[in-house]
N, C-alpha and C positions, 0 to 999 in steps of 0.2 A: 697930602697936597691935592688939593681938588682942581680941575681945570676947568674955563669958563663956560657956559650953556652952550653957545655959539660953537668953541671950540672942540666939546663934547660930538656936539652935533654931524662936525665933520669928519674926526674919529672915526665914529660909526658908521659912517656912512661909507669911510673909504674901507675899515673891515668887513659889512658888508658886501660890499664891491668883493674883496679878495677873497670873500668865502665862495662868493658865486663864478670867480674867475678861475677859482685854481680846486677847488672843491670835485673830489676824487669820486663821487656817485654825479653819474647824469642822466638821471633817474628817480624818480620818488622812490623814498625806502621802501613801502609798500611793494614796487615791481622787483626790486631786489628780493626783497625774502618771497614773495609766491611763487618768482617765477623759480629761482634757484632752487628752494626746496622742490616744486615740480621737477625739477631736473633732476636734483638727487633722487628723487622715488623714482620714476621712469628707470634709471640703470640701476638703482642700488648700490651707490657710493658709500661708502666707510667713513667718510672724512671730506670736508672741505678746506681749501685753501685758495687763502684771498694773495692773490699776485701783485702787486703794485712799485711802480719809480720810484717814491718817496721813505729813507732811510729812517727818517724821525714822523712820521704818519703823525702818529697822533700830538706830538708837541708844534708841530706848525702849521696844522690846522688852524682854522677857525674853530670855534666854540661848537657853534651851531655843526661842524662839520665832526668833528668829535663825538657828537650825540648823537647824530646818526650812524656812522660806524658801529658805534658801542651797543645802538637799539638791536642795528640790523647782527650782531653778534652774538647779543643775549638772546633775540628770537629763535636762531639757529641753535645754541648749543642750549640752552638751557630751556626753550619753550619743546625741541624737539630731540633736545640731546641728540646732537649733530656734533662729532667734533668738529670745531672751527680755530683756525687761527690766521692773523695776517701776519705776511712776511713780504720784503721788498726783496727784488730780484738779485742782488748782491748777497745777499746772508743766504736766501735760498741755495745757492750757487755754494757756498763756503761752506755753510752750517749741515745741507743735508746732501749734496752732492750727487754722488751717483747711489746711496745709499736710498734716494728716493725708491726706489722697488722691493724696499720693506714695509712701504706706504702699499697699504691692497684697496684695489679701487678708488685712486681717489680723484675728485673735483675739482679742476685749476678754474679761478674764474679769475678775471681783469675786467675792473670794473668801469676802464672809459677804454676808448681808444685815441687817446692823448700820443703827442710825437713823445713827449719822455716815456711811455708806458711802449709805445713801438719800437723805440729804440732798443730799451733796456730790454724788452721779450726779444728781439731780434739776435741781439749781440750776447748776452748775459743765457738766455734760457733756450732756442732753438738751436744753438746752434751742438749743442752736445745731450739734451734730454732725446731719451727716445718717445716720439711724439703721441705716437699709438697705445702708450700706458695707460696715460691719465684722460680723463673727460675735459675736453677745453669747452668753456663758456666767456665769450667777450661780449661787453655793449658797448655799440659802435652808434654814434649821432649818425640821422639820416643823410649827411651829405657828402659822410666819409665814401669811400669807393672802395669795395673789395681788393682790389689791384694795387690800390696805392698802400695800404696797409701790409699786405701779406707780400708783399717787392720782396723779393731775394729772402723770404721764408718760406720753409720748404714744407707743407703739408700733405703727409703720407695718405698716398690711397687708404689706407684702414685706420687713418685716426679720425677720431671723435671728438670734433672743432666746429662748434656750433656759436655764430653772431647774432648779435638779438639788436634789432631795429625796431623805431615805433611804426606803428600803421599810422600812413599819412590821412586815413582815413575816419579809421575809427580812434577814441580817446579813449587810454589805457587800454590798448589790444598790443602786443607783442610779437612781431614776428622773427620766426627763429628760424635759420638756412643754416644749412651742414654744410661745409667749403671742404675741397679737397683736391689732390693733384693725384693725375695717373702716373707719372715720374716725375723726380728732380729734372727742372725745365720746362717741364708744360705747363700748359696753359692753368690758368687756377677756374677749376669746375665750381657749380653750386647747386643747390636743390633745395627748396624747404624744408625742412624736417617736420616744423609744426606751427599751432598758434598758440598763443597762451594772452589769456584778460583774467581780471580778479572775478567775474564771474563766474565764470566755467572752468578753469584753469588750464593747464596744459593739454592739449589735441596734439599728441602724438603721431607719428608713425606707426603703422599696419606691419609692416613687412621689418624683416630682421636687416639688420647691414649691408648685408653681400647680396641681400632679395634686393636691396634700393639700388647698390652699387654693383649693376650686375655685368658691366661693359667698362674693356680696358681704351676700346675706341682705339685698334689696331695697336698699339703699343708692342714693341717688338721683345719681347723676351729670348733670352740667349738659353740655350736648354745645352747642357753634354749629357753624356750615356757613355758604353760601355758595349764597346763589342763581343756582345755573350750568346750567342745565337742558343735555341731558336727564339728567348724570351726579347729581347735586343740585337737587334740587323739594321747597320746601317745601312742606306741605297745613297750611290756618289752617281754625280753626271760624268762627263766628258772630261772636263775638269777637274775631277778627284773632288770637289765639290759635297757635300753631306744634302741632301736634297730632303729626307725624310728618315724616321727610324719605324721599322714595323717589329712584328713582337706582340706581346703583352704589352708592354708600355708604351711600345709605339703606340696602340689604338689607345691607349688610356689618355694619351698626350692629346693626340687630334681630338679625343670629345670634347675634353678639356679648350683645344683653340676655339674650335667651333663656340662653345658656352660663352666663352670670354671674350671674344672679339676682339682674339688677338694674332702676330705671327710669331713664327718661333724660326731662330736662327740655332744652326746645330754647331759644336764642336764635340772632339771624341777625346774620352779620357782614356788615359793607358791602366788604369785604375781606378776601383773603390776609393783607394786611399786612404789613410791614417796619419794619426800626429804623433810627430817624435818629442823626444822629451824636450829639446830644447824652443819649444811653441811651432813649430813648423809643420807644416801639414801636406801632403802629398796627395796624388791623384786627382780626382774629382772633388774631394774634401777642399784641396787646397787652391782648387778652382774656384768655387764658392766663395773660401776666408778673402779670397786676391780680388774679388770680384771682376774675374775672368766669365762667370757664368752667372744668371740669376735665381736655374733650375736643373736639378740632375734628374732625368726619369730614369732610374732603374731603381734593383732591389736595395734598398740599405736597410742592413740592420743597426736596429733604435738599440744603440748603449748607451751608456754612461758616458763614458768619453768625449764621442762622439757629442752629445749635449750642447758640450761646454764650446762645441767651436762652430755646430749649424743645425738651422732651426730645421727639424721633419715636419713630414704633413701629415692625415690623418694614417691613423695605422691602414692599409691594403688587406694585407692576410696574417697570420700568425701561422709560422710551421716548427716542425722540429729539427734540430743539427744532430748530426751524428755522422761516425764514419762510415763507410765502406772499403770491401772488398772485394775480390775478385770469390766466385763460386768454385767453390775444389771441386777438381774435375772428380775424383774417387769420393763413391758412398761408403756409406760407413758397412761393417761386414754384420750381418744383424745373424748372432751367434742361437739364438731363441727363435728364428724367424720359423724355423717349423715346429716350435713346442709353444710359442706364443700363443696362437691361434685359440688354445682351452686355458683355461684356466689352470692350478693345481690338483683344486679338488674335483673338477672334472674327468682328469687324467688317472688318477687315483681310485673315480667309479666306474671308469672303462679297467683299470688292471684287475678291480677286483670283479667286477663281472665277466672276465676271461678267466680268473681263479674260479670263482663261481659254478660256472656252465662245465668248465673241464672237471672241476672236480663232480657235479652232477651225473655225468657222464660217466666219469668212472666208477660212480654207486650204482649207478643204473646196469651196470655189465656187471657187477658183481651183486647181483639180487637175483640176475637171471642166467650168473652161472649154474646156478644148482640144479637148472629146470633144463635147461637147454644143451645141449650135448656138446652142440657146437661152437660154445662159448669155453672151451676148455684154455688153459691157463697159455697156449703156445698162438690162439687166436684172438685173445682179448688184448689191447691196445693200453702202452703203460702209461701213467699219467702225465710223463714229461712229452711224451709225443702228442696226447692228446691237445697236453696246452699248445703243442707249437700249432697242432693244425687250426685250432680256434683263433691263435693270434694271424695266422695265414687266410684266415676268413675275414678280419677286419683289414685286412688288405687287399680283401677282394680277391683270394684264391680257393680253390674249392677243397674241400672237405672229402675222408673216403668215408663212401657209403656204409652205412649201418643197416642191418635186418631188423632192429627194433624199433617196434615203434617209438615209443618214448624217445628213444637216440634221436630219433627223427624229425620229431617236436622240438627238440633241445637245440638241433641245428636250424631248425627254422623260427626260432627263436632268434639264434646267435646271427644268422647271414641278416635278419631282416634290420636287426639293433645295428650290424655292421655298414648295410646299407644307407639308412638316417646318419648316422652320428659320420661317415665317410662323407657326405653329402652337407653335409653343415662344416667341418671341418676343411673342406674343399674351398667352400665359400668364405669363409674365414681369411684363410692362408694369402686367396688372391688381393681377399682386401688387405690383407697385412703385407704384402711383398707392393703393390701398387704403391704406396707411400714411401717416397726416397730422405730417407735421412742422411745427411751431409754431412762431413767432418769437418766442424768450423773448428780452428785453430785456439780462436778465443772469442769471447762474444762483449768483453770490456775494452777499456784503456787500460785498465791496470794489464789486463791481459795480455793487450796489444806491448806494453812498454817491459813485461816480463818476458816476451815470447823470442826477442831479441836479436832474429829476424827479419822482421820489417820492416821498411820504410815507411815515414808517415808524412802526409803532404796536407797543407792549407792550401787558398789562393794566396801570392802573395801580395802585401800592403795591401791589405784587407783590415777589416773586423775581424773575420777568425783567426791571423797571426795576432792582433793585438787582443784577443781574448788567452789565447796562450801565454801571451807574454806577458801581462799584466794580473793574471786570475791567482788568488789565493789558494784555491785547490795544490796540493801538494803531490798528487799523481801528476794531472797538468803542469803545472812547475817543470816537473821531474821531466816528464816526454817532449817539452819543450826542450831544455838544454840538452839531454841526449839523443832527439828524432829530430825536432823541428827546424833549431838552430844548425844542423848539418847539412841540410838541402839548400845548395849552392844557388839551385832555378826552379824555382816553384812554378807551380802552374797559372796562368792569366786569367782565366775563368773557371766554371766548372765543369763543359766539356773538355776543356785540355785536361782537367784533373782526373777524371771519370776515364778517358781513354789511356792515360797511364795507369789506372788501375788493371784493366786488361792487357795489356804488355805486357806488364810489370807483376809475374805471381807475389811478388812480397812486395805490395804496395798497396797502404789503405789511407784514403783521402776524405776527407771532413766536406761535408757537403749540406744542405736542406733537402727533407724529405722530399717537395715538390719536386726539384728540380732533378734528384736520382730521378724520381717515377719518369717527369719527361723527359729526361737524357736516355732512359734504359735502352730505347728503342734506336738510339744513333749509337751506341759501344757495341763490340760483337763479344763481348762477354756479359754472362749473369751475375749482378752484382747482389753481394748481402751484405743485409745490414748490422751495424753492432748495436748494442745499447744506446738510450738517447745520451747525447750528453746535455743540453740544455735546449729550453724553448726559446721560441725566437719570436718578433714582430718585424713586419718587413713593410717599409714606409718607403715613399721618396724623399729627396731631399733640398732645402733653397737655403738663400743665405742668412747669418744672423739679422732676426729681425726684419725677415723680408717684406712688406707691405704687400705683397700678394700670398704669404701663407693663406689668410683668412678666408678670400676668396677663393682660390684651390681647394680645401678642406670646405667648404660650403657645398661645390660640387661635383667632388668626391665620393661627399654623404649623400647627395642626391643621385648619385652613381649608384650607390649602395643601397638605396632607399629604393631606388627603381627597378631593380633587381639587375641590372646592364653588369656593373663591375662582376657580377655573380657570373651572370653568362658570360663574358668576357675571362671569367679563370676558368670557365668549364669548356669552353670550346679552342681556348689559344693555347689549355695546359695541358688538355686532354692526350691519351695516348691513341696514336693513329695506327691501324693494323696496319700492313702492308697491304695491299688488292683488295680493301675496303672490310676484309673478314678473315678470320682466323682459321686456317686449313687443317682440319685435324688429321694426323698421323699416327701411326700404331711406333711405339716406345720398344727399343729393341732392351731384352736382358740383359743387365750386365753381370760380368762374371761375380761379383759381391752377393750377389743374389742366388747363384746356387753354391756358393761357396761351403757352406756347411754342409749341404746336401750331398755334395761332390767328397767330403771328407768324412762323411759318414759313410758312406759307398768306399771311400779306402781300406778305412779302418774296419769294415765288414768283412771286406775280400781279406782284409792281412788278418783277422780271427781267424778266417774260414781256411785258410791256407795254414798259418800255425796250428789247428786245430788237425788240420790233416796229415800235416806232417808227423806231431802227436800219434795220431792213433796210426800212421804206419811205422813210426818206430818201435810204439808196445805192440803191433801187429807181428811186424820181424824179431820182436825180442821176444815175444810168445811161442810162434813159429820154429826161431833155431831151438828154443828149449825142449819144446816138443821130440824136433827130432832128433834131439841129442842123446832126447829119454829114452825115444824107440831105439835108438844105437844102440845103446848098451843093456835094454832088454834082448 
C-alpha cells in the first residue's frame, strides 16, 4: 500500500525532524571517531564503552541515526580493532556490575549531555561505580553549564572526566577540560586538558595528573597515628588537643601538607589494628574502613589482609622482622682458647722441634764424652731432663749452662725459636680472647618454641599477631597456640615490647630491624637478634579507594627522587651517642676467660702434689727397707 506524494512528503519530513530531535551524536561522526580514538591512544585504553539512556538504541532510531552509530563502530573496532560495544545504563548496572574492574583500562564515553543521559548517569552509574577506574569522556553542547550537569555527582579528585565542547571560534576544533572536585561537596574545579581538530589532532597535556592536579586548596584531611615514640610523638596543647605529630612520619606528613596545600587534623589510634573474622576491623585499620579518618601516617606493614580492607601508599622502606632477646650476661667458656691460637700442625712442629734439639743435645754430650774427662756419666744430663729444660725455654725460663760449644749453638737456637714463636703466639691469643662469644640459648623459632622457657611477645592487634595467626607455617601455627595465645597483655608498641625484653630474662619480642637498631639505645639491655623470619614493606596507610592516594604517592616519589625521604630515614632513624661520641673504655676480664687457664694451673699443682706424694712414699718404703736390711746384718 503506497501513500500519497503529498503525504510521503510529510512522513519525512516529520522523521527527519525526529532524527535531528532526539539523535544520540551531537556531533559529526567524523569528531567522534578522531577525537575518541585520540583519547584512547593518549591513555592506552583496552576497550571502549559507549554509555547511553536509550534501552532499544538501535530500533528507535532513525535510519539515518542508526548508520551513524554502526559507521562510528565499525571505524573503532574493525578499522582500529578497538574493542567497542554500546550499552545503556540499566543493563550496564545489571549485566556487568561491580564486575566492571575485570574491564582493564577502559573508556566510558556519553555521547550527548541530554537530561535522560544525566539522569540516568546520575542515579543508575555514579552513584555506586568507583569513578577513578575508568576514563570518562562526555560531549556537552556549548550552552550546557558545568554545574548544572554534574549537580549532586560527585567527581573524584583522581578521576579522569574529561567534556568536549566545540570552539565557538574556530569550525571543527574541539575543546577538552578535565572537571574535578577536591571532596564530596565542593566546589566542581576545571582545567583544560587539551585541544583536538581533524587536523592536528589531539594537544595534550605536558605534565602527568598529580603534576596538573597539584593543590588540595586547603582541604582539611583527618590524619591518626600511633603513639610509638621516637618514630611517632604526638604534641597536645592545653586542651589535651593533638596539635602536631613529630617523628619520622611526623616530618614526612608536613612535607607532604606543605606540597598539597592542605591541613591536617589529628586523632590517635590505640592501634595498628586488624580485622576479625567476622568483617570487623580494629584500631586505625578500622578508623579508615568507618571513615573516622582519611589518613594514618605511621609504619603499616603491606599484607594481604590488610589489602582487602585499605588502600596503602607508595612503599616508604622495606626492613626485616624477626625476634629478639635479651644478651646473656655469661660468655661462653672457650675450652681451646689457649690451644686455638696455632694451628695442629703447628703445635705438632713446635713438640717436635723440642724432641729434636733435646735429643741433639743428648748426641752432642755423648760424642764428647770420650774426649772430655769431665763429661763423665754422673755429669752428663739425661734426656728426660733435658727435654723438660727445652720446654722451660719456650716459656721463657732459662736453661743450665753447658761448656760446650755446640750445647751452646743448640740453646741459642732453641731461646731464639722460643722467643719468635712466644711472640706470635702472644699476639694470637689476645686477638683470640678479645672476641666475646655468647651463649645464645637458640638462634631460631623452632628453637625458641623447643627451649620452652620463654615467653614470646608481638604488638598486639597488629600485623604481626595476624601473621601468626593466620600463617600456614606450621612452627608459627605451633608458637602461636602455645606462646602467643597465652599472653594475656601484649605490648602497645615496640618500645613497651623491647623494654620487656630487658626485664624479662625469658622474653623474646618480634620486632623490625630498624626499629631494634633505633630502640637499642633507649633499653638498658643488649639485645640479639634471632634469625629473620620474614621481609617486610613498610607504607602508610588511607582509605579504600581514597582519591588522594595518587597524589600522596606522586610526592612521595618525588620525596624519594630527591633524595629528602633518604635523609629523612638517615637523620630521624639514625642512632644518637650519648655526649655526641662514643667514650671508649678498657673491658674488664671476665672469669670465662681464664677459666681453663685457672684449671690447668689446678690440675698442675694436684699432678705435682700426687706426684710428690708418690715419690715420698716409695722414698719411705725404700728407706725402712734399707734399714731393716742393715738390722739384721
Amino acid at each position: 500500500m503506497f501513500c500519497k506524494p503529498d503525504l510521503c512528503l510529510i512522513i519525512g519530513l516529520i522523521v527527519f525532524v525526529f532524527d535531528l530531535t532526539w539523535s544520540q551524536l551531537i556531533r559529526p561522526v567524523y569528531v567522534y571517531e578522531g577525537l575518541i580514538k585520540s583519547i584512547r591512544d593518549y591513555f592506552n585504553n583496552t576497550c571502549i564503552v559507549f554509555l547511553h539512556s536509550n534501552s532499544n538504541l538501535i530500533e528507535t532510531q532513525g535510519l539515518m541515526e542508526n548508520e551513524h552509530l554502526l559507521t562510528l563502530q565499525r571505524y573503532l573496532s574493525m578499522t582500529h580493532h578497538i574493542r567497542t560495544t554500546f550499552m545503556d545504563f540499566h543493563m550496564f548496572s545489571t549485566r556487568i556490575g561491580q564486575s566492571y574492574f575485570h574491564i582493564k583500562r577502559p573508556l566510558f564515553i556519553l555521547l550527548n549531555d541530554y537530561e535522560d543521559t544525566r539522569d540516568g548517569f546520575a542515579h543508575q552509574i555514579a552513584t555506586w561505580i568507583a569513578m577513578a577506574y575508568p576514563t570518562w569522556v562526555i560531549f556537552f553542547n556549548n550552552e550546557t553549564k558545568f554545574e548544572d550537569f554534574f549537580f549532586e555527582i560527585y567527581i573524584p579528585f583522581d578521576c579522569k572526566f574529561m567534556v568536549v565542547q566545540s570552539s565557538p571560534n574556530v569550525i571543527g576544533r574541539e575543546i577538552i577540560t578535565e572537571v574535578y572536585q577536591v571532596n564530596k561537596g565542593r566546589e566542581l574545579r576545571s582545567s583544560q586538558f587539551g585541544i583536538w581538530d581533524v587536523r592536528n589532532g589531539l594537544k595534550g597535556p605536558k605534565h602527568g595528573l598529580f603534576l596538573r592536579r597539584n593543590n588540595l586548596f586547603g582541604q582539611n584531611i583527618r590524619v591518626t597515628s600511633i603513639q610509638d615514640p621516637p618514630i611517632s610523638l604526638f604534641h597536645r596543647n592545653e586542651r589535651n588537643e593533638i596539635t602536631k605529630i613529630s617523628g619520622f612520619f611526623g616530618e614526612v606528613i608536613l612535607l607532604l601538607q606543605e606540597a598539597l596545600n592542605c591541613t591536617f587534623t589529628y586523632k590517635e589510634a590505640k592501634s595498628w589494628g586488624m580485622c576479625l573474622p567476622n568483617g570487623s576491623c580494629t584500631g586505625a585499620i578500622g578508623m579508615l574502613m568507618n571513615n573516622d579518618v582519611d589518613f594514618a601516617a605511621t609504619e603499616f606493614m603491606m599484607t594481604s589482609d590488610r589489602l582487602d580492607a585499605i588502600s596503602f601508599t607508595t612503599p616508604i622502606y622495606t626492613t626485616k622482622c624477626r625476634a629478639y632477646i635479651k644478651k646473656p650476661a655469661s660468655s661462653d667458656v672457650k675450652w681451646d682458647a689457649y690451644t686455638a691460637p696455632f694451628s695442629t700442625n703447628i703445635w705438632r712442629a713446635i713438640a717436635f722441634f723440642i724432641v729434636l734439639t733435646s735429643g741433639t743435645i743428648v748426641l752432642i754430650q755423648r760424642l764428647f764424652a770420650v774426649t772430655s774427662p769431665y763429661l763423665r756419666n754422673d755429669n752428663r744430663l739425661r734426656f728426660t731432663e733435658i727435654l723438660f729444660f727445652v720446654t722451660g725455654a719456650f716459656c721463657n725460663q732459662g736453661m743450665k749452662q753447658s761448656i760446650l760449644d755446640p750445647v751452646r749453638i743448640v740453646h741459642f737456637i732453641i731461646h731464639l725459636s722460643a722467643v719468635v714463636i712466644v711472640a706470635a703466639y702472644s699476639a694470637a691469643l689476645i686477638s683470640f680472647l678479645t672476641v666475646k662469644t655468647f651463649i645464645m640459648p637458640f638462634t631460631t623459632m623452632d628453637g625458641l618454641l623447643k627451649d620452652k622457657t620463654y615467653r614470646f611477645g608481638v604488638i598486639g592487634d597488629s600485623a604481626d599477631f595476624s601473621f601468626f595467626q593466620n600463617t600456614s607455617d606450621k612452627i608459627m601455627n605451633v608458637l602461636f597456640d602455645k606462646l602467643l595465645r597465652k599472653e594475656t597483655d601484649l605490648p602497645s608498641n615496640y618500645l613497651d615490647g623491647l623494654e620487656r625484653v630487658c626485664k624479662d630474662d625469658k622474653y623474646a619480642f618480634m620486632t623490625l630491624d630498624n626499629m631494634a637498631t633505633l630502640l637499642q639505645q633507649k633499653v638498658d639491655c643488649k639485645l640479639e637478634p634471632l634469625d629473620v623470619i620474614t621481609q617486610t614493606t613498610i607504607a602508610m596507610a588511607l582509605q579504600p579507594n581514597s582519591p588522594y592516594r595518587g597524589i600522596i604517592n606522586a610526592n612521595i616519589l618525588l620525596l624519594r627522587d630527591n633524595g629528602i625521604l633518604q635523609r629523612l630515614l638517615e637523620t630521624q632513624w639514625s642512632v644518637q651517642l650519648s655526649g655526641g661520641s662514643e667514650k671508649s673504655s678498657w673491658k674488664s676480664v671476665e672469669i670465662g676467660d681464664i677459666v681453663p687457664l685457672l684449671l690447668f694451673i689446678i690440675a698442675a699443682v694436684f699432678i705435682s702434689c700426687l706426684i710428690c706424694v708418690m715419690e715420698r712414699v716409695i722414698f719411705m718404703s725404700l728407706f725402712n727397707r734399707k734399714k731393716r736390711i742393715s738390722r739384721v746384718n
